[in-house]
C-alpha positions as CSV (number, residue, x, y, z in Angstrom):
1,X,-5.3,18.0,77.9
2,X,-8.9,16.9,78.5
3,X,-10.7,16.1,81.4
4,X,-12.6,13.3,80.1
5,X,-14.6,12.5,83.5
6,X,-15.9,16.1,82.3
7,X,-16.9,14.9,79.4
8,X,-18.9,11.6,81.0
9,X,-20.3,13.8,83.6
10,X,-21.8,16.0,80.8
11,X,-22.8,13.3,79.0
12,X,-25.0,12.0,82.0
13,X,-26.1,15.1,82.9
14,X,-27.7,15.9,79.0
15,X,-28.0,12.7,77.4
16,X,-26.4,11.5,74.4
17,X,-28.4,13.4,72.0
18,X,-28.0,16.9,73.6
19,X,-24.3,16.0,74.7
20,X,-23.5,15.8,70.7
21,X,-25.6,18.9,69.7
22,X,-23.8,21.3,72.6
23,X,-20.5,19.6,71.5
24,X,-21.2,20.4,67.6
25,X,-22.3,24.3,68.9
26,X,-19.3,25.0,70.5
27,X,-16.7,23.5,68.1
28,X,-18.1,25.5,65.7
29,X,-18.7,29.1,67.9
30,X,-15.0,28.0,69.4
31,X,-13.9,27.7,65.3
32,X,-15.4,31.0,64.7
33,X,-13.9,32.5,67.7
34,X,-10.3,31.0,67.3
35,X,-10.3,32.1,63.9
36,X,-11.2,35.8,65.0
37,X,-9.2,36.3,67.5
38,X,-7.1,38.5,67.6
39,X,-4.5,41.0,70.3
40,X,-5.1,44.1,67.7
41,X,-9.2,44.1,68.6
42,X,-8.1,45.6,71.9
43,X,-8.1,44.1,75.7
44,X,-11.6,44.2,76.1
45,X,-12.7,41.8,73.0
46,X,-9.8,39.9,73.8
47,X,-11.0,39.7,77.0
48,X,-14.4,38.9,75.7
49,X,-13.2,36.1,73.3
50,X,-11.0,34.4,75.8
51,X,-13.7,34.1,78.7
52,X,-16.2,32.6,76.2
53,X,-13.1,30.4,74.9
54,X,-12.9,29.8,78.2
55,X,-16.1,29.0,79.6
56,X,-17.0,26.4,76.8
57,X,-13.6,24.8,77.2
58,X,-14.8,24.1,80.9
59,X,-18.2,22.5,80.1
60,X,-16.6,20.0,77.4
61,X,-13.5,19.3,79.3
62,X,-11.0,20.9,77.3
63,X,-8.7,21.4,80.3
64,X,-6.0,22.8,79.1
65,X,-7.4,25.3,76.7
66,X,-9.1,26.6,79.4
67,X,-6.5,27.3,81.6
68,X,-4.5,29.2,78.5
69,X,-7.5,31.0,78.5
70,X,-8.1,31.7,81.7
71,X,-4.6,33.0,82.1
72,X,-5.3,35.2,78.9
73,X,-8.2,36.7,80.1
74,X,-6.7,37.6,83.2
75,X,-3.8,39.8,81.3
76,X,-6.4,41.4,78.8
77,X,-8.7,42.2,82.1
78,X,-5.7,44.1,83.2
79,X,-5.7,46.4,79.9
80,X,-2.5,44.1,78.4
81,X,-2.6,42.4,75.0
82,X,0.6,40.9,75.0
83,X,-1.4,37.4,75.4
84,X,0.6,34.7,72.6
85,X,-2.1,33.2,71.0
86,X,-0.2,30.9,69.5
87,X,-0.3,27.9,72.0
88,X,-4.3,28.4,72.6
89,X,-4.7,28.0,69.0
90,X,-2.1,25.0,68.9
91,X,-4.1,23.6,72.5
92,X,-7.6,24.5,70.8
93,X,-6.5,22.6,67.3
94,X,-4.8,19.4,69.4
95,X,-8.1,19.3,71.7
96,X,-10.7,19.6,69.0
97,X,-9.0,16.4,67.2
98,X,-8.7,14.5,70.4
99,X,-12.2,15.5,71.4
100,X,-13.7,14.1,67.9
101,X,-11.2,10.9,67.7
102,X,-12.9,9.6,71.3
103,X,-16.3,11.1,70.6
104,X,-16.6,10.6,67.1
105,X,-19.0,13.2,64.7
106,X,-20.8,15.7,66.1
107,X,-24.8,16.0,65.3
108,X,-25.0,19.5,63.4
């Protein structure tokens, strides 16, 4: 569900400090998003939504919300918005708790 060599490589890469202020941004832009999302907005903000999903779920090594997403934004790309939702907000909610049990609070 999470890559967490991802997550070590990141934190080398930024340092501890910045590693906790990008995690705190995008739990709370991915919150924002997750809450917002939605197949009625059309394929193109779908589209929009899952490849930023998407992206961040990469950096902080969120593995399998990122392929859910992927495979959304691949189907929303094509005009479709019969993407279920439901198990990218169910990986989202499941990776966000695992992510803050191991890496403890985020700096806000």
């Amino acid at each position: 569900m999470i890559d967490w060599g991802r997550v070590k490589d990141l934190k080398s890469e930024i340092g501890e400090a910045d590693f906790s202020e990008v995690a705190a941004l995008f739990l709370e832009e991915a919150d924002e998003v997750i809450g917002r999302i939605s197949v009625t907005a059309g394929a193109e903000k779908l589209e929009q939504d899952l490849h930023f999903l998407k992206g961040a779920a990469l950096n902080l090594g969120l593995a399998q919300l990122a392929a859910l997403c992927q495979d959304g934004e691949r189907r929303a790309a094509a005009g479709l918005t019969d993407v279920d939702l439901s198990p990218l907000r169910a990986a989202y909610s499941m990776s966000r708790q695992m992510f803050l049990a191991e890496t403890g609070p985020m700096a806000a």
